[in-house]
N, C-alpha and C positions, 0 to 999 in steps of 0.2 A: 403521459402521452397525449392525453387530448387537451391539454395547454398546447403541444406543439402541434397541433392538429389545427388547433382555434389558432394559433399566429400565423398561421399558413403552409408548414411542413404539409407535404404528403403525406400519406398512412406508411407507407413502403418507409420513408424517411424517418417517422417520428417511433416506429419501433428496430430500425435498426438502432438507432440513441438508444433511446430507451432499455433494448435488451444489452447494451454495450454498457451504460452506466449502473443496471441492474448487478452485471458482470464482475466490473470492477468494484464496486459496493459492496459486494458479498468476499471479494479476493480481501480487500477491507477488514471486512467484518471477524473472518476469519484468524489473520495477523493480530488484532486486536484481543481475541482470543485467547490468543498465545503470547504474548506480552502477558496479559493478565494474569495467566495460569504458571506462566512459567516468574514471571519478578512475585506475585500473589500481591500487588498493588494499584489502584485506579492510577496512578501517577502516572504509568507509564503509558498506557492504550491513549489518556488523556492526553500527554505529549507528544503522542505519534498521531491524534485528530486534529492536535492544532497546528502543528506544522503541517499536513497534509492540507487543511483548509489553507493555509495561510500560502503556500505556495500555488496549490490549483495543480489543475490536470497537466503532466506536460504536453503545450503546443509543436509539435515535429511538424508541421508546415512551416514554423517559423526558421527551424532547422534548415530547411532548403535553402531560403533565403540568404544565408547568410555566405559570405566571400569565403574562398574555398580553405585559405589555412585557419580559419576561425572555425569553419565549419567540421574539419579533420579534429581539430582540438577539441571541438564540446562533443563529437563523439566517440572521442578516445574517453576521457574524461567519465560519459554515462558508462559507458563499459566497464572502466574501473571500479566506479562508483556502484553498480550492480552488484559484481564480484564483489567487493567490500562487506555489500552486504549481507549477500549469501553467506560470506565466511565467516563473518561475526557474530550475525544473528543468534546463533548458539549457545558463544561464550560470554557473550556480553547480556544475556540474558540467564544465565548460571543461576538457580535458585536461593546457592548458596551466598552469594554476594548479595541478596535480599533478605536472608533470613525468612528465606520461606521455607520450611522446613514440611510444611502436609501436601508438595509435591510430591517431595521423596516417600512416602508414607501413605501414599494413596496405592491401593492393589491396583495390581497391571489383569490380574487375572479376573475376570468376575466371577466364574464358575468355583 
């Protein structure tokens, strides 16, 4: 925050960012998590940070811009693509197609 304070942002400005990228970092951190826990492998959390680095935050201002049947398509498209993934996430992370087996076998109870 005070890197964006020293290049010129406001205070008001450089912790709205800030608690915004704090935000998303931790929604992050947390799917990374669950990748981990559920394949029981770094491969995966690893390929879900480098695709995410590689791609970048999506820009929705650029959305605006764009001519209107382009614009209806790329956001029919993230729609789907959301859904997609909500409905996947589960099965395509199935421990069992990892052979991680001390998912299953970890107590649900602690008590």
């Amino acid at each position: 925050m005070a890197d964006r304070m020293k290049s010129g942002l406001n205070f008001q400005k450089a912790l709205l960012i800030s608690c915004f990228q704090f935000s998303y970092t931790t929604v992050f951190g947390a799917y990374s998590a669950y990748l981990f826990l559920r394949t029981g492998h770094f491969v995966a959390p690893f390929l879900a940070h480098a695709f995410c680095n590689h791609m970048g935050f999506p820009d929705f201002n650029e959305l605006a811009t764009l001519p209107e049947p382009n614009r209806t398509a790329v956001m029919a498209l993230s729609v789907i693509g959301l859904l997609a993934f909500c409905l996947l996430l589960d099965p395509l992370t199935n421990p069992e197609w990892y052979h991680n087996h001390i998912f299953y076998t970890l107590p649900l109870d602690a008590s």
